[in-house]
N, C-alpha and C positions, 0 to 999 in steps of 0.2 A: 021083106024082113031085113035083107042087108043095107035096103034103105034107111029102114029105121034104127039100125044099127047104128050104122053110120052118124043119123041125124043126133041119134042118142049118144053117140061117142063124141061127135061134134061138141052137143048140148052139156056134156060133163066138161070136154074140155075148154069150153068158154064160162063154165062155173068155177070151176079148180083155175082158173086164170083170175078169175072175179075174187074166188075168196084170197088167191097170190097179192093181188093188188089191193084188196081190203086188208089185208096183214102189213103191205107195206105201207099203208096207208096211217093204218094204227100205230106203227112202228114210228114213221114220222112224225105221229100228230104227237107221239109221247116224247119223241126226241127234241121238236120244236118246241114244247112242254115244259122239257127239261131247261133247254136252251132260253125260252120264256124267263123261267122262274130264277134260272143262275144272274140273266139279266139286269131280271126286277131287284135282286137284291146286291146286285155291284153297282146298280141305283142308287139305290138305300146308300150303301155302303157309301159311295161317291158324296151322295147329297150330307151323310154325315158327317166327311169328313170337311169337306165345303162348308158349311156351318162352323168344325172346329178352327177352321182356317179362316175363316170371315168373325170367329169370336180373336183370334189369336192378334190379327190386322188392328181390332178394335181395342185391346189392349196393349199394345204396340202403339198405337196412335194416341192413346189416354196417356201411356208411357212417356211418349215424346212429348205431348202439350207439357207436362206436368214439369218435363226435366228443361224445357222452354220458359217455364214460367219461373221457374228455379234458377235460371241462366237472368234473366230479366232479374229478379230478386236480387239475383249476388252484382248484377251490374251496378245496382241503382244504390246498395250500400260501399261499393265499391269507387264510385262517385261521390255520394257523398263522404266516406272516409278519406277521398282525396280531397275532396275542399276544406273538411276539417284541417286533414295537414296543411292545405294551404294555405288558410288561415292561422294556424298556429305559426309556421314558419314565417308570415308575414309579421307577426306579434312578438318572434324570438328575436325579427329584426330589428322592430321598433326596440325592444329592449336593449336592446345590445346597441343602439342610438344612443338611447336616453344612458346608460353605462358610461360610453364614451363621454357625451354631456356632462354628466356630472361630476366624472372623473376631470376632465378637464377645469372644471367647475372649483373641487375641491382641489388640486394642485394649485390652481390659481389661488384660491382661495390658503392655500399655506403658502403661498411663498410670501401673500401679502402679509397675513401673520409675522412669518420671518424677518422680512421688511419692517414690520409695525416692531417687534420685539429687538432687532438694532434700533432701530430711532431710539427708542425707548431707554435699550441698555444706554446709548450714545448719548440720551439727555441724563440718565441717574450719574452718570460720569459725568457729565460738564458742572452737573449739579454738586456732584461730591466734588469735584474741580473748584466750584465757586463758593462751596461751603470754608474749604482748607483756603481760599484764598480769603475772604472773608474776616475768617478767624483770626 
């Protein structure tokens, strides 16, 4: 009988050990569970945010082309607005030529007047000279 005591106190006590380590077992498999599932969703989470960051990159970069092509645009009016002026400034020079030319042009051109209108006076006078002498 205190064999079987024994056997039988043995036999509980390797069951109450059994159901100990089935409890911690349970314990863990829910903790792992837990630990699983907070995982899965700092996944989520992560992956979301990785999407908002890889949308963010993509408009950032559509950003930059746009404000490049924009740089390119103001260069090329920028360009051409200088050749306009430089053409224009080459044209204000020409003018400002042809000004001088003609200026010089008409000064010559009155003095020879001046010139022609002595002779002129200088013959009505020899004229009126040889009229009174004449007479």
């Amino acid at each position: 009988k205190r064999k079987v005591e024994a056997e039988t106190q043995r036999y509980r006590a390797e069951v109450a050990e059994k159901q100990r380590r089935l409890l911690d077992s349970e314990k863990q498999i829910k903790k792992v569970t837990g630990e699983h599932r907070r995982a899965r969703q700092e996944l989520e989470e992560a992956q979301a945010a990785h999407a908002q960051v890889q949308q963010d990159l993509r408009d950032i970069e559509n950003s930059r082309d746009t404000a490049a092509a924009e740089v390119a645009e103001s260069r090329g009016q920028l360009l051409k607005e200088q050749k306009a002026r430089h053409a224009l400034m080459l044209r204000k020079e020409r003018l400002e030529s042809e000004v001088v030319r003609l200026r010089s042009g008409l000064e010559a051109e009155q003095e020879s007047t001046r010139e022609q209108r002595a002779e002129q006076a200088a013959l009505q006078r020899r004229c009126a000279e040889l009229t009174e002498l004449a007479a």
